[in-house]
Each structure stands twice: as structure tokens, then as C-alpha cells.
N, C-alpha and C positions, 0 to 999 in steps of 0.2 A: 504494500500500500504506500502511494505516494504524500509523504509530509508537507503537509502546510500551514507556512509559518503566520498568522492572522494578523501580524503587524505587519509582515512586507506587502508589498502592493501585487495586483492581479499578476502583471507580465514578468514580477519577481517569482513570484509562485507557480511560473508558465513553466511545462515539458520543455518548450523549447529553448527558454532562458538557462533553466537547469543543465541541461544537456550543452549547452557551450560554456559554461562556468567548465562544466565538468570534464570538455573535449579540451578548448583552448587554454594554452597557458597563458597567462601575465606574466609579465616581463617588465622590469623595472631599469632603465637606463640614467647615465648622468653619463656627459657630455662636455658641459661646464667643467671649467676651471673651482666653481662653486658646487660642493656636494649636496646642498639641500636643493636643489633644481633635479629634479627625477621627472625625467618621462616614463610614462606608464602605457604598453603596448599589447597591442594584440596581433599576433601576426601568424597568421594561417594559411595555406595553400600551397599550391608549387612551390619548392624555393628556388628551381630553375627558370620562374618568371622573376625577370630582371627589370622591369616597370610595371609594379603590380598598382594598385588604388589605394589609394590613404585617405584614411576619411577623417575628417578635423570636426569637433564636435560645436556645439554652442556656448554661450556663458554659462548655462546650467548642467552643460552634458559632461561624462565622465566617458573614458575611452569603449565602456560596453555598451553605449546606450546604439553602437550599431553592430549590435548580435545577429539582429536578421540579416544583414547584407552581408556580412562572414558567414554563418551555417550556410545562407542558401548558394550563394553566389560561389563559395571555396569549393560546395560540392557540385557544381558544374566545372572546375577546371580551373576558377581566379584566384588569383592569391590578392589577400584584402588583407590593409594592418589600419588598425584603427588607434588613433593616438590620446593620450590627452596630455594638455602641456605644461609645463613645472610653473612658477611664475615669473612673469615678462611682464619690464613694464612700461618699453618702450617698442614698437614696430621692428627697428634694429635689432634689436636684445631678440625677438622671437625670429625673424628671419635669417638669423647667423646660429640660433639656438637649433633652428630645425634643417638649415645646413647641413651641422655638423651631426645631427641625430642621420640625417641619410646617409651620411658620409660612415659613419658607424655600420648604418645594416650594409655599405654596399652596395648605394645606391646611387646612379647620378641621373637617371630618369623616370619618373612618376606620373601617375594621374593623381587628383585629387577631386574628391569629395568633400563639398565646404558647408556645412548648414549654419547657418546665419551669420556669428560673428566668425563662425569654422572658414564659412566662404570667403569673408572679409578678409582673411589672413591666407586663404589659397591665392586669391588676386594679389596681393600684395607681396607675397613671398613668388609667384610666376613674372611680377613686376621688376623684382630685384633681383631675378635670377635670369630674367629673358634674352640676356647676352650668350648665357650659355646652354639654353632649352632645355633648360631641367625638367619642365615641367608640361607634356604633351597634350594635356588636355584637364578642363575643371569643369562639374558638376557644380552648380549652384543651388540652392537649397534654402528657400526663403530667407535670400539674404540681401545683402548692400552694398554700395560703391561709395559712401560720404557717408563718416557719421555725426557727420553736422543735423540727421533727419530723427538724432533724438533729441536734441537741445540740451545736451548738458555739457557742452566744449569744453565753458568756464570752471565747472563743478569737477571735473574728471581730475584734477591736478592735486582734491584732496580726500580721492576717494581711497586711499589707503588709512587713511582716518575713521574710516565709519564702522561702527561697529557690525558684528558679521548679521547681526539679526536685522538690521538697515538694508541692509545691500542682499540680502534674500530677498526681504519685501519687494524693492526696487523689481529684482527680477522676476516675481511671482505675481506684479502686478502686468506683466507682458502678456499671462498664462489665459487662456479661454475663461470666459466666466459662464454662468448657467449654465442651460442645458446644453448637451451635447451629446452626439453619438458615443454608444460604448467605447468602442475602439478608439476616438480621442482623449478621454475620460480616463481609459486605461492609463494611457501612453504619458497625461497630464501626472499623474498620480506615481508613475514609474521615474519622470524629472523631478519631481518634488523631493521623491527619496534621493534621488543620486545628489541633487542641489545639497540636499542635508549633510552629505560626504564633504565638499570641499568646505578647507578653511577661511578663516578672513581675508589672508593675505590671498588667497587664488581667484575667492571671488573680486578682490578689488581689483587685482591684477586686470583680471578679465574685462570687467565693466570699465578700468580706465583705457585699453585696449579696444572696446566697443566705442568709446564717448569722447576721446580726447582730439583735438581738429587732426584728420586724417580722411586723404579722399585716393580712390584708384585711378590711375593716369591709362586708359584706356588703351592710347596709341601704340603701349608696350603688348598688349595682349591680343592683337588683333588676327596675329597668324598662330593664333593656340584657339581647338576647335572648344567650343563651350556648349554646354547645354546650361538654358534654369528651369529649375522645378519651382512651380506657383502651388496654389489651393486655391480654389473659388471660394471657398468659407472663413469661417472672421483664424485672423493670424495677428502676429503681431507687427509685421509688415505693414506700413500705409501703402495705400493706391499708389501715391506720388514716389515712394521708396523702389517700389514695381516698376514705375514708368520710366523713372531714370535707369533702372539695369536695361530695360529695354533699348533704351535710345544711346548707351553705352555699347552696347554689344546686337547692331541692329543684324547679323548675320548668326548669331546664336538661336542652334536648337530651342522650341518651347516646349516643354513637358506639364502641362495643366491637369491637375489634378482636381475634380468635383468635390474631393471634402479631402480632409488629412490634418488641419491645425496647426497648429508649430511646427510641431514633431512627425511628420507624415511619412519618415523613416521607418518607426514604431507603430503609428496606426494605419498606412496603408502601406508596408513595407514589402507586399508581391506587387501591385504597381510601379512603387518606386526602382524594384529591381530588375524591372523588364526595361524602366527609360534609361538603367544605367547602363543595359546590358546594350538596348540600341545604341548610346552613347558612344561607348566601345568597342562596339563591331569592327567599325571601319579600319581598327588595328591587329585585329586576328591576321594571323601569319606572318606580320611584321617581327623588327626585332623590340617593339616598344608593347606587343599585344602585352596586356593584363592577363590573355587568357591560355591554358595550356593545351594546343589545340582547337579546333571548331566548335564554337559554342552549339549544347545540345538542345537548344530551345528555339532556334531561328524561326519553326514554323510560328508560336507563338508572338515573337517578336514582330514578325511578318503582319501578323495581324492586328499589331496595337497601334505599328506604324499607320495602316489603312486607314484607322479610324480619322 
């Protein structure tokens, strides 16, 4: 009989959560010159793919909160490492920090997968690196190009200041309110615990990271192919935040999703992994494919692309 813990949350107590705690290791890195900067990894699949997917989480997320896109995705063929990052508390400071974490596994070219401020820092790290094309391609994932579109420029400079139960709120006021579908509900309720995991320092880090004047220089990323995933349902995304990624990247893939929330990794994570697998295709056989061999699902793919 399978144990269930009544204080963890639904997708905590999920088969399928279980079973990648219990398949995938964690892995704990440092990089830095500074020993308390640990990156904390998941890194599953081929290790004979030499530019696998890296998926960068949100202000809230923790390196597991993309369990679905490793179980499902590794067992078709991809090799997927999912990160999450020590504290950085400059742009600098994370783009030389995650350098040198590639440079560690052995690696000098990637996809990435960015979900909100995740994506924020895939642009900006493909921006600072686009001399050397580290970086072949980005998945976007309700996220941004300026974060001039939360309004806290001037505030960001003393959010190492705030106490940790300030700056949960701050973030927990981003989160879906009333009713909502199970499945976002879950997925809300699955960030909430992980939020409760990091410290002060990580979430200020993060949110002065999120809010401090900082905008993506487009013209650097124009020969890196992009897809973004949207939601048609309330996010924390403005309209206007959506319309400038659009007019930033007016030759990027769109992957619209009719419901999903924030977190639509978590609550519609077999859609999300069909738009990454189209995403990706176009590198099967390459020396840059993410995948080990012909992805087994094309016919599917085939038909999401139709729609």
C-alpha cells in the first residue's frame, strides 16, 4: 500500500512524483570560488547527448518542480537537467555562475527551458554568450524581456532586507486566486511547498534578479530559434508583458495553451511536452539534437502541429 503523507500537497503524494525522487538523483554542485553557492541538479538521460535541455525554474521553483519533463521526455530518448540556482545577485554573478556550472558537466552547447524569471535568465545568459552559441535554442514559458513591467526597479536594491515571510507574500501574491481547475490548484499548492524550501537570502536573491532595471537586447538573439508558451487563463503575466515578447521575437514559435496558470509545466505538462518536443525536432540527427535518436512520438507531434 502506497503512503500518504496528508501535509504534502497532491503532486507531492503523486506515483509519478515518487517514482522520480526515487529514479533521479540530486546532485549538488559548487563552482564558485564561494562554497555556500550550490547548484542543485537533476540530470537524467543519455549522457552521450552533448546538448541536452536545461530547464531554469521561476522565483518560486526548486530544480524538481520539472519532474514531468525528465520522466517523460528522458524516456523517449532526451537527456533533460533541470537546475536550480545558488544565490546571485547580480545578472553577471548568474551568467559567469552558470558558465562555469556547464563548463563543469561538459558542456558548451545547450537548449534551455526558461519559465518566467527561468526564461529571463535563459535570454540573458544566450545574450552574453551569443559570441560563442552556446546556447541553440530557448523555450519561453510565461515569461519576460524588461523587468521594468513589475515596478519595483527602485525597491529591488533592498530586497535583501526583507524579511523571508515579506518576500513569500510578495511572491504568493503573483499565484491564481479563487476558483480554478484541479490541475492548477494542484500545481499552485505543489509551488507553495517548494517556495517554503528556499531561504531568505535565495528568495531575495531571486526577486532582486526578477525586479532590479534589467531588459533583453533582442538583436543578440535573433539567429537562436525560440519558441513561447502563453495560457489563455489568468497568469501572472500582463497582456502588455505578452505583447512585448511578441514584438521582441516576431519570428518565434507560439505554443498557446487554453488553461495551465503559472505553472503549466505541472498542470498541463503532456501539452507542454509535445510543444517542446516540436520545438526540438528540427535538431534530431544533428550534432546539437537533445534527443538520442528519432523521437518516438512524431505521429502525435504531427498532429498538435495541425491544429
Amino acid at each position: 500500500m502506497e503512503f500518504i503523507d496528508s501535509k504534502l500537497s497532491t503532486i507531492s503524494n503523486s506515483a509519478e512524483y515518487i517514482s522520480f525522487r526515487s529514479r533521479v538523483p540530486q546532485k549538488k554542485i559548487i563552482v564558485d570560488e564561494d562554497s555556500n553557492k550550490v547548484w542543485t541538479i537533476y540530470d537524467f538521460g543519455p549522457r552521450s547527448i552533448t546538448c541536452p535541455l536545461i530547464c531554469l525554474p521561476p522565483v518560486s521553483g526548486t530544480a524538481d518542480i520539472f519532474f514531468n519533463q525528465i520522466i517523460s521526455l528522458c524516456a523517449k530518448g532526451y537527456r533533460v537537467i533541470a537546475v536550480q540556482y545558488p544565490v546571485y545577485w547580480t545578472m553577471n554573478e548568474f551568467t559567469n555562475g552558470f558558465s562555469k556550472l556547464l563548463d563543469h558537466l561538459g558542456l558548451d552547447k545547450v537548449h534551455l527551458f526558461g519559465a518566467s524569471l527561468g526564461g529571463f535568465l535563459a535570454q540573458k545568459f544566450a545574450e552574453a554568450t551569443f559570441h560563442t552559441h552556446t546556447v541553440h535554442s530557448i523555450i519561453l514559458c510565461n515569461s519576460f524581456t524588461d523587468t521594468s513591467i513589475f515596478n519595483f526597479t527602485d525597491t529591488a536594491v533592498v530586497f535583501w532586507m526583507f524579511p523571508a515571510v515579506v518576500l513569500k507574500r510578495m511572491v504568493m501574491g503573483n499565484f491564481s486566486k479563487g476558483y480554478v481547475d484541479a490541475s492548477i490548484a494542484d500545481s499552485i499548492d505543489f509551488m507553495v511547498e517548494k517556495l517554503e524550501t528556499l531561504s531568505q537570502q535565495e528568495l531575495a536573491s531571486r526577486l532582486t534578479l526578477t525586479c532590479m532595471n534589467c531588459y533583453v537586447e533582442p538583436q543578440k538573439l535573433r539567429s537562436i530559434p525560440i519558441t513561447i508558451v502563453d495560457v489563455f487563463d489568468d497568469s501572472a503575466l500582463s497582456i502588455a508583458a505578452r505583447e512585448e515578447m511578441y514584438k521582441f521575437y516576431p519570428d518565434a514559435k507560439r505554443a498557446h495553451l487554453k488553461k495551465g496558470g503559472n505553472f503549466p509545466y505541472l498542470s498541463c505538462s503532456e501539452e507542454v511536452n509535445l510543444h517542446i518536443q516540436i520545438h526540438l525536432r528540427p535538431f534530431e540527427g544533428t550534432k546539437v539534437s537533445a534527443c538520442e535518436g528519432a523521437s518516438v512520438c512524431n505521429e502525435a507531434i504531427d498532429s498538435l502541429e495541425d491544429l
